[in-house]
N, C-alpha and C positions, 0 to 999 in steps of 0.2 A: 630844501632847495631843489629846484628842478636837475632830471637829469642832460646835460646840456651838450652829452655824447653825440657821436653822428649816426642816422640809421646810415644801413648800409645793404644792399641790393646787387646781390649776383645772378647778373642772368645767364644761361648756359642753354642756346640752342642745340640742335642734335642735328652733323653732317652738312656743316656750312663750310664753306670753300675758303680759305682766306683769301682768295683774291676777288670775291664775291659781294666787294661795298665801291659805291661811286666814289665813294673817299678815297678807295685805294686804286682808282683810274677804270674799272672794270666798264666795257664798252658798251653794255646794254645794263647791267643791273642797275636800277635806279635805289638805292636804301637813305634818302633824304631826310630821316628822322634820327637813324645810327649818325648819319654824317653830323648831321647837331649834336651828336653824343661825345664823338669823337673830336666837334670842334672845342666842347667844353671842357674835356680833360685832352689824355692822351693817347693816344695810337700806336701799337705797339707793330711793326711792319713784319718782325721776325718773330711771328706769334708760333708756337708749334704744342701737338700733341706729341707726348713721346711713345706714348702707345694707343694707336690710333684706331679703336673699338669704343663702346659705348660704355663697359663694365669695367676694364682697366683706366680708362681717363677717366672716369667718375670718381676712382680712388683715390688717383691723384688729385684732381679738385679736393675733394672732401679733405685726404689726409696733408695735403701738403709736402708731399712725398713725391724721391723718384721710381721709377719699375724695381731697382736694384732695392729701394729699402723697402717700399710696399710690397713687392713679392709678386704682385699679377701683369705677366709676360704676354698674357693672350686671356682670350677671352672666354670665361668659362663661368656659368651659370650656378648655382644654388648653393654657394661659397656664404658663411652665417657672416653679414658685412661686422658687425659690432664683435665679434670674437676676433677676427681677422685686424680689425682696425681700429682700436680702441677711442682714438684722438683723433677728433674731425673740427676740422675749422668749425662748425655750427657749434659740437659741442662745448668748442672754446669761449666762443659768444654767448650762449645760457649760461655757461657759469659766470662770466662775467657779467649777468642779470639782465642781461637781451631778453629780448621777446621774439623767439625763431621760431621760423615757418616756412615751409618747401611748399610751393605750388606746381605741381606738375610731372615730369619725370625724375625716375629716382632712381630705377634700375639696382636695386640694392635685394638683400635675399634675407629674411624671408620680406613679402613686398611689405609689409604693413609695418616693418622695424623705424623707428622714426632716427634712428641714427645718428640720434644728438638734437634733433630738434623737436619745439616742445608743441607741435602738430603736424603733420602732414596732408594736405589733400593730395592726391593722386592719381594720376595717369601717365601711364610708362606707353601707351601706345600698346600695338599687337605683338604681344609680347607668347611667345610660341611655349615656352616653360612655364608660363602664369597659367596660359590657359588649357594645356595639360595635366597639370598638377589640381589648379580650380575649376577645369572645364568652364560652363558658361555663368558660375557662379562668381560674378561681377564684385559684390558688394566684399572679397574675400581681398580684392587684388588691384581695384579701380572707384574713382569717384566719378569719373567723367560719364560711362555707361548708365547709372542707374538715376543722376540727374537728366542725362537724356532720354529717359525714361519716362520722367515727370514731366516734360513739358509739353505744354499745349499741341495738341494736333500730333503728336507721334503716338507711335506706337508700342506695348508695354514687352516688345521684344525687338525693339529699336537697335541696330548696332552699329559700330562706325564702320564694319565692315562689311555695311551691306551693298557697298559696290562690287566687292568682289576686289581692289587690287591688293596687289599683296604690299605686305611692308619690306620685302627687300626689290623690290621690281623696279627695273625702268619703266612699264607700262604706267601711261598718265591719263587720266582724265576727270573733268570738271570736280568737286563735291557736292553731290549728290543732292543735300540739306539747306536749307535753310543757311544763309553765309552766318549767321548767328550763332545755330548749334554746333559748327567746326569746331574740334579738338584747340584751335589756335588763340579762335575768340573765347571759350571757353574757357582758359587758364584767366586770359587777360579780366574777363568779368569775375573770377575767382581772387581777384587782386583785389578789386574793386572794394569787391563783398568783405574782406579781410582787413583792410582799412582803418572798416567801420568798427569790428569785432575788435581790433587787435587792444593792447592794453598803454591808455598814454600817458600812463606816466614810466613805462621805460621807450630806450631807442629801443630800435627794429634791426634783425637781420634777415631778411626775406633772400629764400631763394627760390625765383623764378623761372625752370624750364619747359620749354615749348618744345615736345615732341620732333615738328615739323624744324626743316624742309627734309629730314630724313623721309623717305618713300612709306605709307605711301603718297606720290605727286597727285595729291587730288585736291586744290586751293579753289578756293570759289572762283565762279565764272570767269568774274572781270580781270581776275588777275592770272588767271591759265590764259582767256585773248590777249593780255597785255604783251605777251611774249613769244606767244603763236605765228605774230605776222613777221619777225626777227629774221634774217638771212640765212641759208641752211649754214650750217658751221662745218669746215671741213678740221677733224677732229684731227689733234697732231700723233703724229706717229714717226719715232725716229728709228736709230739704227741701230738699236736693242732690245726689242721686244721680243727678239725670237731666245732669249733667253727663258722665256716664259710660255713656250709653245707646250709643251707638255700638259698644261692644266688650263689651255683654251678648250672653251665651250662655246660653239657662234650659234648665233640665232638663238641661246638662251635667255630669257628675260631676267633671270636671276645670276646672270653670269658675272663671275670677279674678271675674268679675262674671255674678248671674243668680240667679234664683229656684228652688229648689229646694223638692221634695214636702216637710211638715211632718216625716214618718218619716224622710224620707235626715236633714234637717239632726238631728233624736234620734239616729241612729243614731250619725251622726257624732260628735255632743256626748257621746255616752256610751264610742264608741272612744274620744276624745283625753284627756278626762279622767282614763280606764280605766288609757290609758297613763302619765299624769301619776303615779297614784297608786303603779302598779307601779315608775317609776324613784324615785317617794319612799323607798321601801322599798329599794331600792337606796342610796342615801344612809345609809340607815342601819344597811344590814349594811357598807358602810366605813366608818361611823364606829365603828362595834364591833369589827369589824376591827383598824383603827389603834390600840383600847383594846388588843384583844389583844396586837399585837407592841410595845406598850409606847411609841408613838411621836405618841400622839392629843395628848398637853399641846404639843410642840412642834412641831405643824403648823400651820399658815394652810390656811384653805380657802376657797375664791371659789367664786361658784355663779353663774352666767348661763346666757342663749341666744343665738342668733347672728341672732332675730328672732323676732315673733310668729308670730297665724293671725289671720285676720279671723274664719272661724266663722260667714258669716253676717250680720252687723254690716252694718246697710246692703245689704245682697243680695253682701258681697264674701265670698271664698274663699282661702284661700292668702297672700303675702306678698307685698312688693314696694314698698306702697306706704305714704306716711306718715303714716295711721290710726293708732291707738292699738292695735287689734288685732294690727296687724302690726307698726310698731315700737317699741312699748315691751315691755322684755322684764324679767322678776327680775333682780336686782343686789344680791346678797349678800357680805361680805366678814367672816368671822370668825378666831376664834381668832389673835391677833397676839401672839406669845409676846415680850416686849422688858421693858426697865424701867421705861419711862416710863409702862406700862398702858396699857389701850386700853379704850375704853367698850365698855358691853355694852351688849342689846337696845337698840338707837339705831335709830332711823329717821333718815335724812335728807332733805330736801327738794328741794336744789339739782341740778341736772340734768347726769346725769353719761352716758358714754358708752362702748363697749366699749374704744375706745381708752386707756381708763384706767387701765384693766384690769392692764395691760405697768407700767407706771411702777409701780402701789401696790405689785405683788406682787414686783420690786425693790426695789424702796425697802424692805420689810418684811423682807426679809433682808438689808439691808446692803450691797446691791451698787449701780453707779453705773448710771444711768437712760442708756439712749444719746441724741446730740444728733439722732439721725433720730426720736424719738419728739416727738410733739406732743400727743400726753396725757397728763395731768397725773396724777400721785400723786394718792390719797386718803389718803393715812395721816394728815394733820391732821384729816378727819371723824372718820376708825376713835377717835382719841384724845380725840374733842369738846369738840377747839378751833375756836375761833370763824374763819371762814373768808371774809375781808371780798375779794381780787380775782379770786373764783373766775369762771369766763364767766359772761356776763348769759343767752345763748341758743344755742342747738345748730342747725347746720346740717345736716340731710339728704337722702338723694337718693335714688334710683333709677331706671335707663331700665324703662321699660315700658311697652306699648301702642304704641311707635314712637316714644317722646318719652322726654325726663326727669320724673319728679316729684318737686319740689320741696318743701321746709317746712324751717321754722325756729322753735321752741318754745323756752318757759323751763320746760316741765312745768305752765304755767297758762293760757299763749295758746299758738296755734297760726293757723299762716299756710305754706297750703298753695297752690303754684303749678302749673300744667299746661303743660310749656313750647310743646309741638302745640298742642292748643287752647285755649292762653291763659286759661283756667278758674282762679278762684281761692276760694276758704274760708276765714273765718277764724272760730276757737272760743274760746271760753272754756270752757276744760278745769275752772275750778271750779265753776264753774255748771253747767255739761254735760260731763262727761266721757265722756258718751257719742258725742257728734260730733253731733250731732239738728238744731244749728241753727244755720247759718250767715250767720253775722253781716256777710259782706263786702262786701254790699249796702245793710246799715242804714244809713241815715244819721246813724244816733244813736251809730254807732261808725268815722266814717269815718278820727277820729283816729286809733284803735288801730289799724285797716286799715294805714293810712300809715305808721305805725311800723315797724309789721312788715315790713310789703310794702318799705321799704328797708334795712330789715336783710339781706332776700334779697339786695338789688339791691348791697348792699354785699357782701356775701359771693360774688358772683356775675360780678362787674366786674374786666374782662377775663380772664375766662375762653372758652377756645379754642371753645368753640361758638358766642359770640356773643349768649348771651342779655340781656345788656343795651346798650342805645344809645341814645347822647342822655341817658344816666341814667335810664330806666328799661326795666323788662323786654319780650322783644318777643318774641311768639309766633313761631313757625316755624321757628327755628333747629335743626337738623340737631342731634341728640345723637348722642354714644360710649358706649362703654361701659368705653374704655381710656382716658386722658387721652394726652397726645401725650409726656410726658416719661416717663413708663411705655413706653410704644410706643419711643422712642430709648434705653432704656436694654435693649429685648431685641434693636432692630437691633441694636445696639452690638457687643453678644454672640453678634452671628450667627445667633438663634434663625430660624428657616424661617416665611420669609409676613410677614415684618415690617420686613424691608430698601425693601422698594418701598412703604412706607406701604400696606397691603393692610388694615387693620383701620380701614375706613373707617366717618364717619357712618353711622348706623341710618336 
C-alpha cells in the first residue's frame, strides 16, 4: 500500500524581523506569498527565538530543545553538532522512513556532518570559521560556490563575495550577478532539482534555509529599488539606551550598538527588505512547484527564522540580544493534511518558541515526539482548540558583550536583565511594542517589575554561573556559552579541548 503520510517542509530563513510580513501589518514590507501561507494554516504572533544567534537557535530547531537542556547559551563555533546532540527532529523522521534532505544553511560543525539527514546540499553563506579552517577550498564546506563555478558565462574563480560586502555589515548594495546565480535563487532551483531525484515512494521531510536576508544586503536590482524610494525612517530610540553606552561603536558598519549616517541605515533598510521580498518569491515558486509534482495538498510547511535584526531600533545592529528586533521572529505553521481539520488563517497569541517547532511537525505526521524534546506540540492551536496549560512565559538568553543577557516575556511584558552590569528594563509590549520606555524604575509599576524579575530568578536558580544568591539576581557572575552538561557530554566522547574543562567562563 502506499505510504499516505504527509511530507512535511520546514523552512527557516536567517535574521527575519518578526514584524517583518504584510500579514503582521508591517507598513512597507510587502511578503504576499508568506501571507497565502499564513492564510492557509496559522500564524503564530508571539513567535520568539530564545537564543537569538544563528548556532544556538539552529539547536533548538533541530533538537527540540530549550538553551537550559541543549546547553548552547551563546554562540560559539566548532562544537562536533552529532556528539553534542544526538536526537534531532530530521533524525526522528529517517527513522521513521522519510526521505530527508537540508537545502541550504546548516551551520552545524563539522560543515559536511549531515545530522540526521540522509543528504545534504549546502550553503551556510560567508562563513569566517569555514573558510579559515578550508580556505578557498569550496568543495570541503559549500555547494553553492562550485556550481557557480560551472555555469555558463562565469568565471572558474567566481565567488559570492566578489562584491566585496561583508556578511555582518549594514553596507548595501545591488547583486552583482545575474538575479539567477543569487545564493536565494539558488537554494530555491536546488528544491526543484530535488523533487525530481527524491524517492516516491516514501513522504519527504525537506528542510529548506535561505541564507538571506541576513547581510550580506545585496538582493537583485529590482528589489533593492523596490525599497530605495521608501521614507527616510527615523529609528526609534528611548530612554535606555544609555545603559549600553559602554560598547557603542558609531560610524562602525559592523557595529552591534552605535549611530550610523541617515543613508547607511536607507541603504541598509532597502538591502534587507530587498532580500526579504526576493525569498518571498522563492516561497512561491515551491509552492507552485509542489502543485506541479502533484504533492502540495499533502504537505505541511513551517516557515521561521533562527532570529531577528535590530536595523537600527535603539541605535542597535545585528542580533544577540532580547529586543523585539532581534528575537522575535515569523512563526508560520500551514497546510495540516489529517481528519480532524485544522483551522485556517488563525492567528495566535500565546507565546511560542523555536523549540516547538520539533514536536508540531511530528506530531503532524504521526510520529512519536522524543522524551529529550521540551517543546511542546502546537497541533491543538493549528486545530483551534482552546489551549488552557500552555506556558505563562518564555525564558531567553544570550552571552554578549562579556555577559549574559537575560529576558523573559509572555509577548505582552518583557523583563530584560544584564547579568555584567546588572542593568534591567521592563516594557509593556502592548502599549509600546516598540521598547521606547522603560518601565523598571517606575514606581507606579514596581509590582509588575517584581513579578517578572522573579520569574527570571526562578528560571535562573541554581544555575552553574551563579547568577542568583540569597534569592535574587547578582551582577558579576562569570557567563558560558556552553552549559557544563553539554561540556561532559563532548569530554565524555573524547571530543579535543574539552576533557580538561577548557571551554571556560567568558
Amino acid at each position: 500500500m502506499p505510504d499516505t503520510r504527509p511530507n512535511v517542509i520546514l523552512v527557516c530563513v536567517d535574521e527575519w524581523r518578526g514584524d517583518c510580513l504584510s500579514a503582521a501589518g508591517h507598513p512597507h514590507v510587502q511578503t504576499p506569498h508568506l501571507d497565502d501561507l499564513a492564510r492557509r494554516g496559522t500564524r503564530f504572533a508571539n513567535g520568539y527565538s530564545a537564543t537569538p544567534t544563528c548556532v544556538p537557535a539552529r539547536v533548538a530547531l533541530f533538537t527540540g530543545q530549550s538553551q537550559e537542556r541543549h546547553g548552547r547559551v551563546g554562540y560559539t563555533d566548532g562544537v562536533p553538532f552529532d556528539v553534542a546532540h544526538p536526537v534531532t527532529l530530521q533524525g526522528e523522521f529517517r527513522k521513521a522512513g522519510y526521505h530527508t534532505q537540508a537545502i541550504g544553511k546548516m551551520h552545524v560543525f563539522p560543515e559536511r556532518s549531515r545530522s540526521g539527514f540522509d543528504d545534504v546540499v549546502l550553503h551556510d553563506g560567508f562563513l569566517h570559521f569555514a573558510r579559515r579552517a578550508h580556505g578557498r577550498n569550496f568543495p570541503y564546506f559549500d555547494d553553492y560556490v562550485p556550481w557557480l563555478r560551472r555555469q555558463p558565462g562565469v568565471s572558474p574563480d567566481e565567488d559570492y563575495f566578489d562584491h566585496g560586502v561583508c556578511c555582518n555589515s549594514v553596507v548595501a548594495r545591488p547583486w552583482d550577478k545575474s538575479e539567477r546565480l543569487h545564493p536565494t535563487s539558488w537554494a530555491g532551483g536546488q528544491v526543484v532539482d530535488w523533487l525530481y531525484r527524491r524517492d516516491p515512494t516514501k513522504p519527504f521531510f525537506l528542510y529548506l534555509s535561505f541564507h538571506r536576508p541576513h547581510p550580506p544586503y545585496d538582493p537583485p536590482q529590482w528589489a533593492f529599488d523596490t525599497y530605495m524610494d521608501l521614507p527616510e525612517r527615523e529609528h526609534p530610540v528611548g530612554n535606555w539606551e544609555h545603559h549600553y553606552d559602554s560598547v557603542r561603536s558609531d560610524d562602525d558598519h559592523t557595529t552591534f550598538v552605535g549611530t550610523l549616517a541617515p543613508g547607511v541605515r536607507h541603504r541598509a533598510r532597502a538591502g534587507y527588505y530587498g532580500s526579504m521580498a526576493h525569498v518571498d518569491l522563492q516561497i512561491n515558486r515551491l509552492v507552485e512547484t509542489l502543485m506541479e509534482f502533484g504533492v502540495y495538498d499533502n504537505t505541511v510547511i513551517a516557515f521561521t527564522s533562527d532570529h531577528g535584526e535590530m536595523m537600527g531600533d535603539h541605535d542597535m545592529y545585528r542580533k544577540g540580544v532580547g529586543f523585539e528586533g532581534s528575537a522575535h521572529v515569523p512563526f508560520i505553521v500551514a497546510g495540516a493534511p489529517n481528519d480532524d481539520g485544522v483551522g485556517k488563517n488563525q492567528v495566535v497569541d500565546d507565546v511560542v518558541e523555536l523549540r516547538d517547532i520539533a514536536p508540531t511537525l511530528l506530531d503532524l505526521a504521526g510520529l512519536e515526539v522524543p522524551e529529550s524534546c521540551d517543546g511542546r506540540s502546537l497541533v491543538p492551536f493549528l486545530r483551534g482548540d482552546q489551549v488552557h496549560d500552555w506556558r505563562d512565559w518564555l525564558h531567553g538568553e544570550h552571552t554578549l558583550f562579556g555577559q549574559s543577557l537575560q529576558w523573559v516575556t509572555d509577548g505582552h511584558v518583557k523583563y530584560l536583565w544584564a547579568s555584567g552590569w546588572g542593568t534591567d528594563e521592563l516594557f509593556d509590549l502592548d502599549s509600546d511594542p516598540g521598547e521606547l520606555r522603560n518601565l523598571a524604575d517606575d514606581p507606579e509599576h514596581a509590582e509588575l517589575r517584581d513579578l517578572w524579575r522573579s520569574r527570571l530568578i526562578g528560571d535562573l536558580t541554581g544555575r552553574e554561573e551563579g547568577f542568583v544568591r540569597d534569592g535574587d539576581l547578582v551582577a558579576g557572575a562569570a557567563a558560558v556559552e556552553i552549559l557544563g552538561h553539554t561540556r561532559t557530554r563532548l569530554a565524555e566522547a573524547g571530543v579535543p579541548g574539552y576533557g580538561d574543562d577548557s571551554v571556560r567562563p567568558r
